[in-house]
C-alpha positions in Angstrom: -216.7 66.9 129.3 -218.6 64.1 130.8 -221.7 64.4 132.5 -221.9 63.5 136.4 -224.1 60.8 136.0 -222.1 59.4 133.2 -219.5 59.2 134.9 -221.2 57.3 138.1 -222.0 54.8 135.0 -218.9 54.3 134.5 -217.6 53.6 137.4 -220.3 51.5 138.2 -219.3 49.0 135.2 -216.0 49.1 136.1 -216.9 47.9 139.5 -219.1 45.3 138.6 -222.4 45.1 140.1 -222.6 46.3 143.5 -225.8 43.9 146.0 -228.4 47.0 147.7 -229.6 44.4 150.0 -229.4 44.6 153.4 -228.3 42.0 156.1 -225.3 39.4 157.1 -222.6 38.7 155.0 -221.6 35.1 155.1 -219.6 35.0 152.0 -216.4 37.8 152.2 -215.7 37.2 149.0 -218.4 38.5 147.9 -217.4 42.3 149.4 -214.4 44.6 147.9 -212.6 44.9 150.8 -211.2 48.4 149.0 -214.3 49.8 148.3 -216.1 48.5 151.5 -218.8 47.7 148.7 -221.1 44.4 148.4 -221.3 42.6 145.1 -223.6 40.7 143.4 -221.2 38.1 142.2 -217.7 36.7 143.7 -214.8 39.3 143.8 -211.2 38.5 143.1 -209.0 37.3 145.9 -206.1 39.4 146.9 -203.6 37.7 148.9 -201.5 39.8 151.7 -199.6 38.7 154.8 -201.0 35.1 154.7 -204.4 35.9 154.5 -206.9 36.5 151.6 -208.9 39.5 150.7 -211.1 40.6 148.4 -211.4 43.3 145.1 -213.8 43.6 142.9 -210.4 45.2 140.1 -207.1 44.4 139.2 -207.1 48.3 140.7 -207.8 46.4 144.3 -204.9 44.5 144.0 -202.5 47.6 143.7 -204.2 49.3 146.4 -203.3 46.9 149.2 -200.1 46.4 147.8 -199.4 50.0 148.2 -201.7 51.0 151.3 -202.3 47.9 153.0 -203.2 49.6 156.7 -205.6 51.6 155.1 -207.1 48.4 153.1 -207.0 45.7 155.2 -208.3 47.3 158.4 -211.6 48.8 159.1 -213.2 50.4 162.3 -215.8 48.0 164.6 -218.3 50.6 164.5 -219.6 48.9 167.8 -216.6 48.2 169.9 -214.7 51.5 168.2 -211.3 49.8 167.2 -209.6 48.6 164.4 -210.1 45.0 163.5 -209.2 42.8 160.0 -210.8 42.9 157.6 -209.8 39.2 156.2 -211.5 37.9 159.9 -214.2 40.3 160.3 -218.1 39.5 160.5 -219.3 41.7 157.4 -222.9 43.1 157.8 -224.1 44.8 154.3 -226.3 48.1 154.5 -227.5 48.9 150.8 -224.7 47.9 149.4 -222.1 49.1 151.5 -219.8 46.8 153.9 -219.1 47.3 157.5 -216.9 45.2 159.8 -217.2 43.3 163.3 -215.1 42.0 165.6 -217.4 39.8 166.7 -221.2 38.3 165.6 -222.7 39.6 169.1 -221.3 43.5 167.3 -222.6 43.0 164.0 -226.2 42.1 165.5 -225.8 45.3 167.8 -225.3 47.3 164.7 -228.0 45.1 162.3 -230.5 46.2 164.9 -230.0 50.0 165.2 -227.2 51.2 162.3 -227.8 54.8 162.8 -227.1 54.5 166.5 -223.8 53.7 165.6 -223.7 55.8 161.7 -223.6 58.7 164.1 -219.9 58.3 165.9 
């Protein structure tokens, strides 16, 4: 039986490098829009419904092919609806992707995330 922490390894190098920075993302495809993760290098681009997406797997692709309202949307933490994720301004928080509707949000949410971690 593997160990926890092996398996986090594993996963991890599966994944590909994920970035811990903090700050905008200017550059989607550099976020799997199916694991809501930032990476350090490009992603692969998915495309759905005339727009393009991004995974960081050949797993990614499946997964918006099979679920894609549960892929392609993600919740504007600020405004409190659903936006897409192809349009949205990304804002990365170590390593982890959230959406905005709009830039004026993700600067809401740059300046006080756990105000808005709480909801």
């Amino acid at each position: 039986m593997k160990s926890f922490g092996s398996a986090v390894v594993a996963l991890a190098l599966t994944l590909g490098p994920v970035w811990a920075g903090t700050g905008n993302v200017d550059k989607r495809e550099y976020v799997c829009m199916m694991q809501d993760m930032v990476l350090e290098k490009p992603g692969i681009p998915i495309q759905f419904d005339g727009k393009t997406y991004y995974g960081c797997c050949d797993m990614c692709k499946e997964k918006i092919r099979t679920a894609p309202d549960v892929y392609t949307r993600a919740l504007d933490r600020v405004a409190g609806k659903k936006i897409d994720k192809a349009t949205a301004y990304i804002y990365n928080l170590n390593g982890d992707a959230f959406y905005f509707s709009s830039d004026a949000n993700r600067k809401a949410f740059a300046a006080d995330p756990a105000k808005y971690l709480k909801k």
